[in-house]
Residue frames relative to the residue before (quaternion, step in Angstrom):
aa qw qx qy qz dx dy dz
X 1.0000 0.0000 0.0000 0.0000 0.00 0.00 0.00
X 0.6373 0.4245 -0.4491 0.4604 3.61 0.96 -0.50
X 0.6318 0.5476 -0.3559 0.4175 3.82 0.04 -0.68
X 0.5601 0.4518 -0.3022 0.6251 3.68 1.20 -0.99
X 0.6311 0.3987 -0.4142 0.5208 4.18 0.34 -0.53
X 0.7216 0.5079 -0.3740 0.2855 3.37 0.24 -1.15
X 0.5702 0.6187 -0.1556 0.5176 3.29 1.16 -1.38
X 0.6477 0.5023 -0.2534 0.5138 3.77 0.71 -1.25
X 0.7375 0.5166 -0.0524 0.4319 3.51 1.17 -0.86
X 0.3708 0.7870 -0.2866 0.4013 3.43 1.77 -0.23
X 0.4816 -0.6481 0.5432 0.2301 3.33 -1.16 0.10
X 0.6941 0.5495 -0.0552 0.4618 2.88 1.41 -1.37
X 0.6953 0.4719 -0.1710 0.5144 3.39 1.21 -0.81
X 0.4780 -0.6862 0.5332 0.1280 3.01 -1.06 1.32
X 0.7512 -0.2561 0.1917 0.5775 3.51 0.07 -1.38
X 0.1801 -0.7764 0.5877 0.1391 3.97 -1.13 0.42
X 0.2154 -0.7551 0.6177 0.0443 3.63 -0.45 0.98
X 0.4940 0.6235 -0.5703 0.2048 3.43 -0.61 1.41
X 0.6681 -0.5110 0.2832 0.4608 3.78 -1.03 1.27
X 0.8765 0.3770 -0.1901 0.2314 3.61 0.35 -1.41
X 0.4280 0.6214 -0.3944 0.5246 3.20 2.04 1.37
X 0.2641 -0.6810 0.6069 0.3134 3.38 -0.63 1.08
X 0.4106 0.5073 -0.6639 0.3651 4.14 0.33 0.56
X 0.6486 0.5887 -0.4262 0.2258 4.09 0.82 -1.30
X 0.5744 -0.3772 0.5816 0.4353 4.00 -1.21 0.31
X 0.8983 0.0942 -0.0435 0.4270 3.67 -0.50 -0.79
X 0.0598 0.8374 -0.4775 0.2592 3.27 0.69 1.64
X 0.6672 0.4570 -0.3352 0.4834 3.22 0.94 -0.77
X 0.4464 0.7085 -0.3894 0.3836 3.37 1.20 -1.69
X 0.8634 0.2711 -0.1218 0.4076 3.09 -0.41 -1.74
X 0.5273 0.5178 -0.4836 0.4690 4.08 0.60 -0.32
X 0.6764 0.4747 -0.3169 0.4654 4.02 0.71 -1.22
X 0.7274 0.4936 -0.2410 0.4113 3.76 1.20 -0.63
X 0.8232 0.0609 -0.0504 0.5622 3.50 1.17 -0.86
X 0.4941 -0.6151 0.5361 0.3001 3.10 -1.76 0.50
X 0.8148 0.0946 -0.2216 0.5273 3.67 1.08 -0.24
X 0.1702 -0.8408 0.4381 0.2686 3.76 -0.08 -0.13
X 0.8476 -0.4433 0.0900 0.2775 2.82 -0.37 1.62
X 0.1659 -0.8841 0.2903 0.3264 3.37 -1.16 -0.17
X 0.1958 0.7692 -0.5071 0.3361 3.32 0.75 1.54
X 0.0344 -0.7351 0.6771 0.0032 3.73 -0.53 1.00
X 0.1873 0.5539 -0.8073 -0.0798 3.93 -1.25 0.34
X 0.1748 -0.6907 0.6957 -0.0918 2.67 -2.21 1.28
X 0.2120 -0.8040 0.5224 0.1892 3.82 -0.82 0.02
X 0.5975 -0.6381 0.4577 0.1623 3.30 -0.67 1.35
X 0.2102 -0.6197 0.6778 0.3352 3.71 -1.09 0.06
X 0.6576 0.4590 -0.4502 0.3927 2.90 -1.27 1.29
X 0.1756 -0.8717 0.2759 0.3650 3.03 -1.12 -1.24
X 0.6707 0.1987 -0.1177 0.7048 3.68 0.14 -0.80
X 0.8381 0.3417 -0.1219 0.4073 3.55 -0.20 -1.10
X 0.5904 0.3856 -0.3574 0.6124 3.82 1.01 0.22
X 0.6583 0.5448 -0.2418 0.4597 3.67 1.30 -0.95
X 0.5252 0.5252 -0.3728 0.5562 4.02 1.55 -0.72
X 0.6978 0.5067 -0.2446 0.4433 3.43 0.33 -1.40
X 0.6330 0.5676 -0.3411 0.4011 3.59 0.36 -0.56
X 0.6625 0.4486 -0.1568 0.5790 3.33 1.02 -1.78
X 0.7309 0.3537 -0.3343 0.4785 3.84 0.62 -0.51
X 0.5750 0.5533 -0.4045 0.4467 3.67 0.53 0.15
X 0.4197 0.7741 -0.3056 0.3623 3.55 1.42 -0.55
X 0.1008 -0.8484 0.5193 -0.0172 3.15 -0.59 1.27
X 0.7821 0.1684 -0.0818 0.5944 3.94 0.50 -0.85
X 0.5810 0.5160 -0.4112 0.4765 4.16 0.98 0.17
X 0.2151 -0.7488 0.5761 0.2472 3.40 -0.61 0.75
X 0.4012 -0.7407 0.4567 0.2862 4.05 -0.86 0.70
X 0.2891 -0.8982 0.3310 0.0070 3.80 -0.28 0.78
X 0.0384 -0.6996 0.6180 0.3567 3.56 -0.41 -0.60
X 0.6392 0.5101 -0.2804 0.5025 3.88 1.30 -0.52
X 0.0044 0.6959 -0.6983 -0.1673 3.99 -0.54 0.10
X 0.5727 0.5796 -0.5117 0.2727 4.19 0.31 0.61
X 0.3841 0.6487 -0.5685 0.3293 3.39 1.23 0.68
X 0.6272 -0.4674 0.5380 0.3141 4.27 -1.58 0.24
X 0.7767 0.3508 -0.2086 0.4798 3.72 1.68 -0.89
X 0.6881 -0.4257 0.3522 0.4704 3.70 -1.38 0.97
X 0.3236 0.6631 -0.6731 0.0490 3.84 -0.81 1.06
X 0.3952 -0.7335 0.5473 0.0792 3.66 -1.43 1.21
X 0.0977 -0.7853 0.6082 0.0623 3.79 -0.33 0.33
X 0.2034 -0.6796 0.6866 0.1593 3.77 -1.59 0.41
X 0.5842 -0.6916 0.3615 0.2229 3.63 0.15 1.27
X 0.8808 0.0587 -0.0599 0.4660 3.05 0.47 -2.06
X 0.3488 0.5468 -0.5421 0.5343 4.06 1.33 1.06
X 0.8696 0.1894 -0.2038 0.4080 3.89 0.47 -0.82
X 0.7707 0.3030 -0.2216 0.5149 3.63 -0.41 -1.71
X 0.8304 0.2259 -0.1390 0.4899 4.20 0.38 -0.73
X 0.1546 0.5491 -0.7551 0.3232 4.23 0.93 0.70
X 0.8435 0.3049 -0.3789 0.2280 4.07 -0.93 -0.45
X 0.4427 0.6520 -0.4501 0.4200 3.37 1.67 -0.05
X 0.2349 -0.6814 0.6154 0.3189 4.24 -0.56 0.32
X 0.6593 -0.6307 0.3386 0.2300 3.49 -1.48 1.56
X 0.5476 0.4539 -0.5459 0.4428 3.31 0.83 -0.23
X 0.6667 0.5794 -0.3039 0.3570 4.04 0.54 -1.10
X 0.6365 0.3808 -0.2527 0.6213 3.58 1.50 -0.76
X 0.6684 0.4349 -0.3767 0.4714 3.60 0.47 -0.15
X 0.5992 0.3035 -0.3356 0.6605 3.98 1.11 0.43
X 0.6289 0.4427 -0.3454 0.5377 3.59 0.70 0.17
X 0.4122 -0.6919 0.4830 0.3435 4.05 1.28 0.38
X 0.5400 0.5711 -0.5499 0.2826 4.07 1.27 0.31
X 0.1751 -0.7821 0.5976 0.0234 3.79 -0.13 1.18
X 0.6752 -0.4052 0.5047 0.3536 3.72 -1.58 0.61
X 0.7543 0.3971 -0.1010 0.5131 3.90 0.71 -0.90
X 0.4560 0.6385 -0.4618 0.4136 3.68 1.24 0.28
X 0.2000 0.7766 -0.5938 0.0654 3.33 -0.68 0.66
X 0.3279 -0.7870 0.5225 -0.0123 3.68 -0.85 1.50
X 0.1479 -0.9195 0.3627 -0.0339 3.80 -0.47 1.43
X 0.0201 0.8047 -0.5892 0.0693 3.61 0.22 0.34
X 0.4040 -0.6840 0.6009 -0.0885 2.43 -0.48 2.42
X 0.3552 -0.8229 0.4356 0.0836 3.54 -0.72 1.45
X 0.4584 -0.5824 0.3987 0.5402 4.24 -0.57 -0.45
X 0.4517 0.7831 -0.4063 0.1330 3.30 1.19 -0.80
């Protein structure tokens, strides 16, 4: 939940979608369900492709992924990896934006 505040709190960030923000749609939902909420954050950069590359390449202690089921911090870019063959109109009704970017918050 801190990293998801911190992030929520950014200059740079646009919007962050995670249960253990009272900003999320299904805050309550998930506060009445768990005691911790989990540790997947996706957020969207301001900007886009090209504020979104840079970002991921500036990365220092997150490892970049196409998998998030590793135990360590790994970060993916939706529409550069797991959805590059989807065509942008199809990812752009699917909420996968140039500026989507999907964290798994590691044990490390």
């Amino acid at each position: 939940t801190v990293l998801a505040k911190l992030l929520e709190n950014s200059t740079k960030v646009e919007k962050v979608m995670y249960p253990g923000l009272p900003s999320h749609p299904q805050h309550e939902v998930a506060s009445k369900q768990m005691t911790c909420f989990g540790g997947m954050i996706t957020f969207f950069l301001k900007g886009g492709l090209e504020q979104s590359k840079q970002f991921l390449t500036n990365l220092k202690y997150v490892t970049l992924a196409e998998s998030l089921g590793g135990i360590e911090s790994l970060i993916e870019h939706p529409a550069l990896m797991t959805h590059t063959s989807v065509p942008a109109e199809q990812r752009a009704a699917l909420g996968i934006s140039d500026s989507l970017i999907r964290f798994s918050v590691g044990i490390e």
